[in-house]
LOZA-659736 format. One record per residue (C-alpha): x, y, z; chain; residue in three letters. Coordinates in nm, 3 decimals. Layout:
<volums>
<volum c1="X" c2="Y" c3="Z" cadena="A" residuo="Ala"/>
...
</volums>
This chain:
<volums>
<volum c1="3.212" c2="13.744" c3="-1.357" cadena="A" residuo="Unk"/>
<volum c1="3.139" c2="13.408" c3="-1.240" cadena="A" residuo="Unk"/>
<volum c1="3.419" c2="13.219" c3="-1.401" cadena="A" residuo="Unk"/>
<volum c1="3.660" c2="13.489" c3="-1.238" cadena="A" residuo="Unk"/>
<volum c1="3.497" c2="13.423" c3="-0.852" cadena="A" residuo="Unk"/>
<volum c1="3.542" c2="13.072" c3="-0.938" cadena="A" residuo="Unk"/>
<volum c1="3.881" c2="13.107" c3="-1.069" cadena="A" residuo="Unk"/>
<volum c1="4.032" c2="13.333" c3="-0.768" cadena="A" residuo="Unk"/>
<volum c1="3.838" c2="13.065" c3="-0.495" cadena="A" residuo="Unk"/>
<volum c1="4.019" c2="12.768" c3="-0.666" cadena="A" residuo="Unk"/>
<volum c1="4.360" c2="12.930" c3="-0.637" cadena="A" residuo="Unk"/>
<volum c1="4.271" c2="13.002" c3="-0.283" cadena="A" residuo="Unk"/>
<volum c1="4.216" c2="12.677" c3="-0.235" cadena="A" residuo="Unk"/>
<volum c1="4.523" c2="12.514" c3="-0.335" cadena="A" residuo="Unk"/>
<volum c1="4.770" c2="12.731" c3="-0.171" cadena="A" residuo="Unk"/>
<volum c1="4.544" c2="12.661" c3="0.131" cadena="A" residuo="Unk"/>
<volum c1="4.610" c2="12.301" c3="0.091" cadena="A" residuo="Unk"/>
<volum c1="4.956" c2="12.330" c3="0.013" cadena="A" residuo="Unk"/>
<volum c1="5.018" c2="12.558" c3="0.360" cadena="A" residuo="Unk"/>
<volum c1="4.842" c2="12.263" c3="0.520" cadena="A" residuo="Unk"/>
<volum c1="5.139" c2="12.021" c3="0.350" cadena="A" residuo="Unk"/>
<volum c1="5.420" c2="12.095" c3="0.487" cadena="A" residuo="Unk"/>
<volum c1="5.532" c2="12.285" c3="0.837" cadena="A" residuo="Unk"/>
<volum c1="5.746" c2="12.629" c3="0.807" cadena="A" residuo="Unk"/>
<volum c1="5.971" c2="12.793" c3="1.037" cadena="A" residuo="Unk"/>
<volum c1="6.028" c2="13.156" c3="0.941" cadena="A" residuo="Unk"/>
<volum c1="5.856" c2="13.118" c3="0.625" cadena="A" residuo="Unk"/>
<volum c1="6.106" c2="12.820" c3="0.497" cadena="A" residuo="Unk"/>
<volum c1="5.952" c2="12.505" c3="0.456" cadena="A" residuo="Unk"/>
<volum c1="6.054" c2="12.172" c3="0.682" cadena="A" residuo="Unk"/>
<volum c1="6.080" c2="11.857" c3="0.532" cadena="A" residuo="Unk"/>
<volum c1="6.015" c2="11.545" c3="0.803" cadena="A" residuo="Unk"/>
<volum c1="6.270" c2="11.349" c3="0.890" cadena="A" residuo="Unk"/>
<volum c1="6.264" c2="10.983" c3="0.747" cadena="A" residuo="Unk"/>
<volum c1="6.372" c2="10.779" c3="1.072" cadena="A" residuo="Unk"/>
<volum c1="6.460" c2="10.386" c3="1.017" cadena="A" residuo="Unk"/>
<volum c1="6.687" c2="10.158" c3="1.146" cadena="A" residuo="Unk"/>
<volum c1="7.082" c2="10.263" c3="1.128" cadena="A" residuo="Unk"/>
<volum c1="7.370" c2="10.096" c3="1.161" cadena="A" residuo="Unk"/>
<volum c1="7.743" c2="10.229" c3="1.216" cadena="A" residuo="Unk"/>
<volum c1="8.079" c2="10.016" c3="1.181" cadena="A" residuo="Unk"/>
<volum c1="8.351" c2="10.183" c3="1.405" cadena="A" residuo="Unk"/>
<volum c1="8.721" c2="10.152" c3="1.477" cadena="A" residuo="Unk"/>
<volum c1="8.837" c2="10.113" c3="1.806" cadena="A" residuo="Unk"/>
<volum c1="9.189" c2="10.245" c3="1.940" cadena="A" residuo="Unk"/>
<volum c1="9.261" c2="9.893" c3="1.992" cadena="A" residuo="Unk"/>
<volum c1="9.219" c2="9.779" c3="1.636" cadena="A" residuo="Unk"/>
<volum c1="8.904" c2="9.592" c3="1.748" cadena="A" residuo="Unk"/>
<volum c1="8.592" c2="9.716" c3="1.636" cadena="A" residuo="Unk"/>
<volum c1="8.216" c2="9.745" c3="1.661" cadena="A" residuo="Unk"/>
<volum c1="7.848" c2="9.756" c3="1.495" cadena="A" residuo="Unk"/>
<volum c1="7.598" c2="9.928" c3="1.592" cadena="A" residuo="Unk"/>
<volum c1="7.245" c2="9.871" c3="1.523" cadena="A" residuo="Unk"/>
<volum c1="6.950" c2="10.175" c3="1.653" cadena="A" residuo="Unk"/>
<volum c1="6.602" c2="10.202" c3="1.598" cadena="A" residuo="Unk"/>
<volum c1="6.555" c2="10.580" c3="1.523" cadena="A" residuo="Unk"/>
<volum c1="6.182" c2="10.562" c3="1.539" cadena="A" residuo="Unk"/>
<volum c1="5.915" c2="10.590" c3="1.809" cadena="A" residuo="Unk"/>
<volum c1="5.793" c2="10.267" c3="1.740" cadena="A" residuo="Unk"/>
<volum c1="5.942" c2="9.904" c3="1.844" cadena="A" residuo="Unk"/>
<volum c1="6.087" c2="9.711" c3="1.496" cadena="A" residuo="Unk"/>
<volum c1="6.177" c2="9.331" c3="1.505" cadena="A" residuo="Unk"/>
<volum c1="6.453" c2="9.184" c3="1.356" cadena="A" residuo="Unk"/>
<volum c1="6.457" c2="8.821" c3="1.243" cadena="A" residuo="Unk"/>
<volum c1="6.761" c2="8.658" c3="1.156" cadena="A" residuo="Unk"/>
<volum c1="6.761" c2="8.289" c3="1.003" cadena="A" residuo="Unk"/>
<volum c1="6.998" c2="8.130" c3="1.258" cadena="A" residuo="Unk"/>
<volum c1="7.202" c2="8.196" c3="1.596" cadena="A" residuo="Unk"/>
<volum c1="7.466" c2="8.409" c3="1.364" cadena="A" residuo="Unk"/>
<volum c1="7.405" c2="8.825" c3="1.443" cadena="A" residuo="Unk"/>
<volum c1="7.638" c2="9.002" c3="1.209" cadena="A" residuo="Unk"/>
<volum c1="7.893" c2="8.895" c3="0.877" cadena="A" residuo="Unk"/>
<volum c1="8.189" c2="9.118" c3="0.838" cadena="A" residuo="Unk"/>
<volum c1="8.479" c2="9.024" c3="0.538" cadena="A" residuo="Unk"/>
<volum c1="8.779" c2="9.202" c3="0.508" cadena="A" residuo="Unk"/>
<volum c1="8.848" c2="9.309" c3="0.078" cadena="A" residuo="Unk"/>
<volum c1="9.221" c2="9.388" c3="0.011" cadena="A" residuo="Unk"/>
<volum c1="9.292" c2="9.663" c3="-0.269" cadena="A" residuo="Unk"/>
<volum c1="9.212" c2="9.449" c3="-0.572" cadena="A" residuo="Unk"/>
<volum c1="8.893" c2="9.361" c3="-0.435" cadena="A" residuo="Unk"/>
<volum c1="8.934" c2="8.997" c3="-0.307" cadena="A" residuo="Unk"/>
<volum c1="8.792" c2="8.847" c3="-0.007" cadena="A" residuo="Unk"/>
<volum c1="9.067" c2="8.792" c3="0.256" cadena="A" residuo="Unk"/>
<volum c1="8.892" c2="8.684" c3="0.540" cadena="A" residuo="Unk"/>
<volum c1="8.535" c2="8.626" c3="0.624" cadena="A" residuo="Unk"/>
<volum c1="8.390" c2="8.583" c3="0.993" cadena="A" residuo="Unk"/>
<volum c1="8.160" c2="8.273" c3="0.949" cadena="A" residuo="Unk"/>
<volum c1="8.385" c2="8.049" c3="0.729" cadena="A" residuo="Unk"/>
<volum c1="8.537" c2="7.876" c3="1.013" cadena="A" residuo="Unk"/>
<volum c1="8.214" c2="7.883" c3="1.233" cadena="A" residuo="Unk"/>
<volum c1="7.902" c2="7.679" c3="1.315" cadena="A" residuo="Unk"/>
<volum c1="7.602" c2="7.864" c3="1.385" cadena="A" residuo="Unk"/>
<volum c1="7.233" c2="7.718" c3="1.571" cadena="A" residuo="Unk"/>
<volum c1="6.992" c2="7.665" c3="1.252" cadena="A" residuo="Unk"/>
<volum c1="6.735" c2="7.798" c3="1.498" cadena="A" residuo="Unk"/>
<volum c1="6.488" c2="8.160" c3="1.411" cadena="A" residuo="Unk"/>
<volum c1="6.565" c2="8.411" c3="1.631" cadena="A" residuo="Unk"/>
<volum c1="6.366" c2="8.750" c3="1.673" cadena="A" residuo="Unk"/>
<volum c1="6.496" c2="9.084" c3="1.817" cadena="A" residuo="Unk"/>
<volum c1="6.272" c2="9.374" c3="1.943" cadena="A" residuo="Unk"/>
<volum c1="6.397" c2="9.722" c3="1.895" cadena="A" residuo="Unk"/>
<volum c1="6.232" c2="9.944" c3="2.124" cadena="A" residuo="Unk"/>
<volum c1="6.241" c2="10.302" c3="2.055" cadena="A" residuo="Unk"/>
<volum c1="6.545" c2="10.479" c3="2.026" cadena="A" residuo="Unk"/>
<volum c1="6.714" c2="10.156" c3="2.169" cadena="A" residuo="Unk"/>
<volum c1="7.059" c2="9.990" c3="1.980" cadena="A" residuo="Unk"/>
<volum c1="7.263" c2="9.706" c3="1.999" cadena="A" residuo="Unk"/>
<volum c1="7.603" c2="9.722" c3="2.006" cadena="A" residuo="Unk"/>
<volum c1="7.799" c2="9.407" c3="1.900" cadena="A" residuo="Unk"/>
<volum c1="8.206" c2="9.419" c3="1.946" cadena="A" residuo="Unk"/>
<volum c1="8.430" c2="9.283" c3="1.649" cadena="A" residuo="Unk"/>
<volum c1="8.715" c2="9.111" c3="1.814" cadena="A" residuo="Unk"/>
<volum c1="8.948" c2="9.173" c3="1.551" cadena="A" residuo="Unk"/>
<volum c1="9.272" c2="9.118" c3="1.727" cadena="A" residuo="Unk"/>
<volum c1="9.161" c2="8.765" c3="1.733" cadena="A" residuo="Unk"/>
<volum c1="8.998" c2="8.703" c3="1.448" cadena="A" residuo="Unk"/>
<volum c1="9.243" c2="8.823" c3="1.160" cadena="A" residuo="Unk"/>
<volum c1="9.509" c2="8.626" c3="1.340" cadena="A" residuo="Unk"/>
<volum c1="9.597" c2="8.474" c3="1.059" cadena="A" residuo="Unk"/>
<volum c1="9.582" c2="8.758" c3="0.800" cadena="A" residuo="Unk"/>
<volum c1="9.883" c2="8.923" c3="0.650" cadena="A" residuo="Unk"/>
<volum c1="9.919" c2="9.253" c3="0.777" cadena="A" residuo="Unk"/>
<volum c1="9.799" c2="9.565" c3="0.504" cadena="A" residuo="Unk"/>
<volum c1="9.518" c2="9.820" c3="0.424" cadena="A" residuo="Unk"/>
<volum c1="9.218" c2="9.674" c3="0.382" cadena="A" residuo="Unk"/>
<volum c1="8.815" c2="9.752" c3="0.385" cadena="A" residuo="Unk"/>
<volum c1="8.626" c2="9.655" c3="0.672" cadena="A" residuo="Unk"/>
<volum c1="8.256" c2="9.552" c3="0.532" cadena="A" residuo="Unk"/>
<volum c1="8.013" c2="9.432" c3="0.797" cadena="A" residuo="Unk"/>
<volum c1="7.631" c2="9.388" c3="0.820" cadena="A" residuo="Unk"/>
<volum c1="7.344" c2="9.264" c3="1.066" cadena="A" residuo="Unk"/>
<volum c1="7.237" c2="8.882" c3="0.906" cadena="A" residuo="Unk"/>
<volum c1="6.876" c2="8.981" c3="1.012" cadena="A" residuo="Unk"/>
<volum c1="6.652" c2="8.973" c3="0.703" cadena="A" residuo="Unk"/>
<volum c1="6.545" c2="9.336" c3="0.760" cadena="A" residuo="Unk"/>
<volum c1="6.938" c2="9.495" c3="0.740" cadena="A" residuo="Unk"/>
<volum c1="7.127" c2="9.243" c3="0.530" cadena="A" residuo="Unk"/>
<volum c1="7.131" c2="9.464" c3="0.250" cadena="A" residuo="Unk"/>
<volum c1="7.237" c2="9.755" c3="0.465" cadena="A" residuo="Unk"/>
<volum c1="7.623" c2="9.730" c3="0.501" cadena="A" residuo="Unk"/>
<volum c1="7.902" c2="9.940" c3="0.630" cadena="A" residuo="Unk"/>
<volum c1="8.234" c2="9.973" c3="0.557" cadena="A" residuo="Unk"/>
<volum c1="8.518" c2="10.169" c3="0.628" cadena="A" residuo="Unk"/>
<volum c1="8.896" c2="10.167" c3="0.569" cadena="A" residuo="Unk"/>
<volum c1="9.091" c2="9.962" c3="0.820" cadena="A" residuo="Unk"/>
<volum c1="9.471" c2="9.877" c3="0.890" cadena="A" residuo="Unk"/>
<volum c1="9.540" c2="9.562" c3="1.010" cadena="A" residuo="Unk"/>
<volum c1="9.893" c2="9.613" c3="1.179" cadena="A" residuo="Unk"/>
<volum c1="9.872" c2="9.243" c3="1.335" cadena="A" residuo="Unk"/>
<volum c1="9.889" c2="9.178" c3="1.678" cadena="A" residuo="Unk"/>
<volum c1="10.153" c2="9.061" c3="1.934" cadena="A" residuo="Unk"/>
<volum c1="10.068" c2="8.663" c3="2.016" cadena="A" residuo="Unk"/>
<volum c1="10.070" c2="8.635" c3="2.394" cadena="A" residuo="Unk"/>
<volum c1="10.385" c2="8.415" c3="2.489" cadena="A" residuo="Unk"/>
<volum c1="10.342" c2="8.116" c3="2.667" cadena="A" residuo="Unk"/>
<volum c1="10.595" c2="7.940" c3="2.887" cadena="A" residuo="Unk"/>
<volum c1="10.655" c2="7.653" c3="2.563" cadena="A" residuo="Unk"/>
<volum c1="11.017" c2="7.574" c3="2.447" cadena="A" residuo="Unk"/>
<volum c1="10.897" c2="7.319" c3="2.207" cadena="A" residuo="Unk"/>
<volum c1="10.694" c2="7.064" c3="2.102" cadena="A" residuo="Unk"/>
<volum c1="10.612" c2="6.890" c3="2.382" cadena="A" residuo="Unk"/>
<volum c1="10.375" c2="7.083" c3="2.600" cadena="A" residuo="Unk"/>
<volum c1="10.224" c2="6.937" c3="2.934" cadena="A" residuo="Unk"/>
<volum c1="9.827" c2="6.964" c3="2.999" cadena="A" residuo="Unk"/>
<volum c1="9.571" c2="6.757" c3="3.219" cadena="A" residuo="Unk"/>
<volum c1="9.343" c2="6.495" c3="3.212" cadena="A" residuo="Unk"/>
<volum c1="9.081" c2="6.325" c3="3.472" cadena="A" residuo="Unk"/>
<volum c1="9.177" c2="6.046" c3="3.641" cadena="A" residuo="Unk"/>
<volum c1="9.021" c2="5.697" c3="3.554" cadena="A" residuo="Unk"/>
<volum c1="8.849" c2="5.742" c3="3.885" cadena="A" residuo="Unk"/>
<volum c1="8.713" c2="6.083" c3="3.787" cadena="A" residuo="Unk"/>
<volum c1="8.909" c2="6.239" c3="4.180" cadena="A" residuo="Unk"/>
<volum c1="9.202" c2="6.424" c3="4.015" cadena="A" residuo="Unk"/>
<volum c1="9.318" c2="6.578" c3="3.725" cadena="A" residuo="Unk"/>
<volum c1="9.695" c2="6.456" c3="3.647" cadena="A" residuo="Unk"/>
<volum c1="9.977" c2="6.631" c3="3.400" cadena="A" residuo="Unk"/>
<volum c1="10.044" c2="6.389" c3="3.034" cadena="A" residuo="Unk"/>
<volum c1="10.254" c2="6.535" c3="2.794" cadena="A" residuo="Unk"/>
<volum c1="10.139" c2="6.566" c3="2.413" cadena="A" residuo="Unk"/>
<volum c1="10.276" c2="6.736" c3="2.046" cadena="A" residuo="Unk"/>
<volum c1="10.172" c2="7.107" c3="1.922" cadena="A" residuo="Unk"/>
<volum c1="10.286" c2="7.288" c3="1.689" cadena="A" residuo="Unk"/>
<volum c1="10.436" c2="7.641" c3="1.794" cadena="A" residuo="Unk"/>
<volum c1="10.355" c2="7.851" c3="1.548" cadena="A" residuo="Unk"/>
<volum c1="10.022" c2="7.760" c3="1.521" cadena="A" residuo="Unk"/>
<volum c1="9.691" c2="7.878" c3="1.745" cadena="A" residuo="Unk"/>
<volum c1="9.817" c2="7.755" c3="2.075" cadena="A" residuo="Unk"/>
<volum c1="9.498" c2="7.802" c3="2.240" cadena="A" residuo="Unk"/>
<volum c1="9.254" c2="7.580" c3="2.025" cadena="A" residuo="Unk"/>
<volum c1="9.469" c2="7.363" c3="2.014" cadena="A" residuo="Unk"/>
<volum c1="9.511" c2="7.260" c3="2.396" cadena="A" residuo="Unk"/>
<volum c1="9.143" c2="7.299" c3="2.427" cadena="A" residuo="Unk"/>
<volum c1="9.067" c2="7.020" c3="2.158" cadena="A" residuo="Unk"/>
<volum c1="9.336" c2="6.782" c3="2.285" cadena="A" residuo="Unk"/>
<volum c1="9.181" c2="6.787" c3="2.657" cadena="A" residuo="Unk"/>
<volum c1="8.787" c2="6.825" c3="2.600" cadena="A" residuo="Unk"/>
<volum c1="8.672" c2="6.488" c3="2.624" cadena="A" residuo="Unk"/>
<volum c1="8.315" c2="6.594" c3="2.606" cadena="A" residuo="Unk"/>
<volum c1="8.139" c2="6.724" c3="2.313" cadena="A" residuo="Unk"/>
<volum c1="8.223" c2="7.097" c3="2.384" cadena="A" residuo="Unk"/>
<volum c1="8.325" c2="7.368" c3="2.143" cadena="A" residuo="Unk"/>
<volum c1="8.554" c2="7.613" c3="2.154" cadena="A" residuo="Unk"/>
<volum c1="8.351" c2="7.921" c3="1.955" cadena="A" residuo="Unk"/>
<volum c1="8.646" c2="8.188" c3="2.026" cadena="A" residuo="Unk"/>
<volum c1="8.817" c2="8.310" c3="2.280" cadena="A" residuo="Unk"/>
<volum c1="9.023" c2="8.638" c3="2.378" cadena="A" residuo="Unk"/>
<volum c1="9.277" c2="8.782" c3="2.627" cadena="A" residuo="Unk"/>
<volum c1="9.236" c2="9.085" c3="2.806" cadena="A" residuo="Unk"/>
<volum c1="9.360" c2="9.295" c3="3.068" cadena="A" residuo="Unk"/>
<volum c1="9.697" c2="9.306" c3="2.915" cadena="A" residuo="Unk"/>
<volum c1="9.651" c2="8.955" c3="2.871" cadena="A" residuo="Unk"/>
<volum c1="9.624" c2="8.817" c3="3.206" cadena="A" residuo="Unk"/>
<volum c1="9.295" c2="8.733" c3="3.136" cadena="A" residuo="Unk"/>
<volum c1="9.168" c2="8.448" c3="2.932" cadena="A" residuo="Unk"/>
<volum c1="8.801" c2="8.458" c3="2.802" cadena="A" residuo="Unk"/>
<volum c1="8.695" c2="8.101" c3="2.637" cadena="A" residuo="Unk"/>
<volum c1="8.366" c2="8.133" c3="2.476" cadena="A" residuo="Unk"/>
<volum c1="8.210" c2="7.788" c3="2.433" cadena="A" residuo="Unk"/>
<volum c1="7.919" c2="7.579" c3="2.246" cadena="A" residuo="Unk"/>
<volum c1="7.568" c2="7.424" c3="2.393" cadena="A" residuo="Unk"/>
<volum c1="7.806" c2="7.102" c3="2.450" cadena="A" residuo="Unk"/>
<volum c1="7.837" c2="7.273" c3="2.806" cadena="A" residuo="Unk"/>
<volum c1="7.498" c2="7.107" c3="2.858" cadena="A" residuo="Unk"/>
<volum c1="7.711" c2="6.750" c3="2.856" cadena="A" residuo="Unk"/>
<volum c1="7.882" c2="6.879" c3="3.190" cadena="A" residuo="Unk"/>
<volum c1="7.716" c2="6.645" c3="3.424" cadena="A" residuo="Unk"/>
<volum c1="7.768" c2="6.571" c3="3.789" cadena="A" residuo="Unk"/>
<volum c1="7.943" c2="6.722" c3="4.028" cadena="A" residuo="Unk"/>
<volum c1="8.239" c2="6.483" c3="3.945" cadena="A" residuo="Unk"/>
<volum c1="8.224" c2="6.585" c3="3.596" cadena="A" residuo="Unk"/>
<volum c1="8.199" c2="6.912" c3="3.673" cadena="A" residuo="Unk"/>
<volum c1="8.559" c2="6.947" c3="3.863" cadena="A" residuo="Unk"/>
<volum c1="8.745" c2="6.737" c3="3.604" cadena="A" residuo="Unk"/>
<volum c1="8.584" c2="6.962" c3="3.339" cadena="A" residuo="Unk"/>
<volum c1="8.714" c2="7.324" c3="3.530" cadena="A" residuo="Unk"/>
<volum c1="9.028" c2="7.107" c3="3.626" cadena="A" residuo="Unk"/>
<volum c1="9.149" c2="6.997" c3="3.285" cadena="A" residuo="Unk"/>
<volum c1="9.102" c2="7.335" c3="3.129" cadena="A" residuo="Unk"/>
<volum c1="9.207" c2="7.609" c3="3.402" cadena="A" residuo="Unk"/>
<volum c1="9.528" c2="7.368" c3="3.499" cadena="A" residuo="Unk"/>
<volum c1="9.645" c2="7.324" c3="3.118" cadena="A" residuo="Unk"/>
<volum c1="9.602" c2="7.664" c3="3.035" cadena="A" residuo="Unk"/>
<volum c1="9.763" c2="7.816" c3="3.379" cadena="A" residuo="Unk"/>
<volum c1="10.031" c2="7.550" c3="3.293" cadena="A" residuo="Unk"/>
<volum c1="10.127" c2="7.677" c3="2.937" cadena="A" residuo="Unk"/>
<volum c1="10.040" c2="8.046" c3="2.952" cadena="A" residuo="Unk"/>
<volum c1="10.270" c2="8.238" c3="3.278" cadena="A" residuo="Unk"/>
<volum c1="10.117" c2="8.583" c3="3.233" cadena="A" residuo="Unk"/>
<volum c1="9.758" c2="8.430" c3="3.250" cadena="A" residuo="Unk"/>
<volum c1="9.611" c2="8.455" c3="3.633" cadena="A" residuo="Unk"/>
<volum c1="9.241" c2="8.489" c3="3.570" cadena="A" residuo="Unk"/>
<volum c1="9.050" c2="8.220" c3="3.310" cadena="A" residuo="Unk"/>
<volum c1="8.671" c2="8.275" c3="3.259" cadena="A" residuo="Unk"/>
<volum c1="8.421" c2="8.090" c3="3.067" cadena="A" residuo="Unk"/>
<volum c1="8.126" c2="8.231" c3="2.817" cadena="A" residuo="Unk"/>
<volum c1="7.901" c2="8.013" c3="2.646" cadena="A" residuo="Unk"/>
<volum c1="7.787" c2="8.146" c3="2.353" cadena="A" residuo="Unk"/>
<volum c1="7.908" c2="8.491" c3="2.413" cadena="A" residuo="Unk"/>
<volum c1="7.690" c2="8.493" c3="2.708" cadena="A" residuo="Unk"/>
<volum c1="7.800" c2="8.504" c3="3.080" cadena="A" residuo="Unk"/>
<volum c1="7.749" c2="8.361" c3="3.359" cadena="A" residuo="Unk"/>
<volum c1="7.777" c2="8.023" c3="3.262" cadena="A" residuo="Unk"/>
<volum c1="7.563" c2="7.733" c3="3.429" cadena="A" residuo="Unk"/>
<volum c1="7.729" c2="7.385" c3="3.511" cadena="A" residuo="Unk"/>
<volum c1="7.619" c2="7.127" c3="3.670" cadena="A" residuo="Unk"/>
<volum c1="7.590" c2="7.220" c3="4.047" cadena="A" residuo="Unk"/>
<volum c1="7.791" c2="7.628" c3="3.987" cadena="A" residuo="Unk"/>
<volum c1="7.711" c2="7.895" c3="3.838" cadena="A" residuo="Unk"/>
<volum c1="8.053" c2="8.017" c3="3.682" cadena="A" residuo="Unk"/>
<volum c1="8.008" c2="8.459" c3="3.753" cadena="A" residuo="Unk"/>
<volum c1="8.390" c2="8.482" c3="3.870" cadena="A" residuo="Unk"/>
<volum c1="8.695" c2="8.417" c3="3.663" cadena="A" residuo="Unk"/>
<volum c1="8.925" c2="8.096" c3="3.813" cadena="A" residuo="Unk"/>
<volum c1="9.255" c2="8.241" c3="3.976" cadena="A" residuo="Unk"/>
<volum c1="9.598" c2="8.073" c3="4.015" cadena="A" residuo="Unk"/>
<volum c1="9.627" c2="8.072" c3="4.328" cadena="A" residuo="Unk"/>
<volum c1="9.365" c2="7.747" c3="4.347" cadena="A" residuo="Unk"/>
<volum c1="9.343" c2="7.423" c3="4.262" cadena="A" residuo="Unk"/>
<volum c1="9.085" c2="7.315" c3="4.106" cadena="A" residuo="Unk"/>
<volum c1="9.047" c2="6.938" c3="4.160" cadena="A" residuo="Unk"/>
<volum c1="9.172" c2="6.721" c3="4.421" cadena="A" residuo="Unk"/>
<volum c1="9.567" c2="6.716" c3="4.381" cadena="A" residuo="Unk"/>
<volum c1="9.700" c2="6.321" c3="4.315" cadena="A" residuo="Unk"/>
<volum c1="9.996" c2="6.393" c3="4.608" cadena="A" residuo="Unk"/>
</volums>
């Protein structure tokens, strides 16, 4: 009689215990849901596209990442081979960096495609892209993606010979020279490394509003921007050369880093420069 008391209290026991395991709604058990850290690669109308990282969880989640670089994205053709990768023609800081997630927040970081595969042949390809933090750089996306090309912005050169500006030896004016380009090549780069006599890089750049907008994203070598005198020769070479070359262009604005405003030596650059100023002191 015992054993049988004993028996019936142990099963009573461990369907208690299991009741206490798991909640039910209507009788039908509900499993809890496992929130983490997502991420979503999506296609823009534009052919641009964009990566989004979200903390899912109620609690805040850091991301490290082992240098200034955020995300890696490659494009794979159909038999598999790497056509284009995003940091094999870019310099990164060697710096840590740390992000804090709080909850429910996400980052969204644009692809600038349109730019970037420039040079790729147009075809259907996979789009693979991942955060280069240590905690999601095993967690990548991808997702089909035609690259139909993209219509190069024309720009008022004939031939060769292209005019752009340089400081005076007196460091009052910026005057016109004339120097060799190739055409068919990236126009843009290569004005800006033919007039930056200061250690300044050119990280990317982009046109927008139907291209009448020029965005040039520079390095840290904007630090080297000294003086007030430096400072106009420095806005003067670039926004005359590129007004100069490019006719559909009216606003030019400067990022450094991806990051805006940018800080020279006695302005703080918020506003794009327009055509309709000059931006040194004119030699006539």
């Amino acid at each position: 009689m015992k054993k049988l008391i004993w028996g019936v209290f142990s099963i009573f026991i461990i369907l208690l215990l299991a009741s206490c395991g798991s909640s039910t709604t209507g009788g039908v058990p509900q499993l809890q849901e496992d929130k983490t850290i997502t991420t979503k690669l999506e296609i823009k109308e534009d052919g641009n596209a964009s990566f989004t990282i979200k903390n899912e969880t109620e609690k805040e989640k850091n991301l490290t990442y082992p240098s200034g670089q955020e995300i890696e994205y490659q494009l794979i053709d159909n038999e598999n081979n790497i056509v284009y990768t995003y940091s094999a023609d870019k310099m990164f800081t060697l710096a840590l960096q740390e992000k804090v997630l709080k909850p429910n927040e996400e980052i969204v970081i644009p692809l600038d495609l349109q730019t970037e595969l420039a040079n790729v042949p147009v075809g259907s390809y996979t789009l693979i892209a991942w955060s280069t933090s240590n905690e999601l750089k095993e967690q990548k996306e991808q997702v089909a993606y035609t690259w139909a090309g993209n219509e190069e912005l024309e720009s008022g050169i004939s031939s060769e010979t292209i005019t752009v500006y340089q400081g005076d030896a007196n460091a009052e004016y910026v005057e016109p020279y004339e120097i060799i380009i190739d055409p068919s090549g990236d126009v843009v780069r290569q004005i800006f490394e033919e007039i930056m006599v200061l250690d300044v890089g050119l990280i990317d750049y982009r046109f927008e509003n139907n291209n009448t907008k020029l965005v040039l994203n520079m390095d840290s070598g904007l630090n080297n921007v000294q003086g007030s005198a430096g400072e106009n020769m420095f806005i003067g070479t670039i926004v005359h050369s590129y007004f100069d070359n490019f006719p559909e262009v009216e606003e030019i604005y400067f990022e450094k880093e991806g990051e805006s405003p940018v800080t020279l030596a006695h302005l703080v650059v918020s506003e794009p420069f327009t055509r309709d100023r000059f931006y040194s002191n004119s030699p006539n």
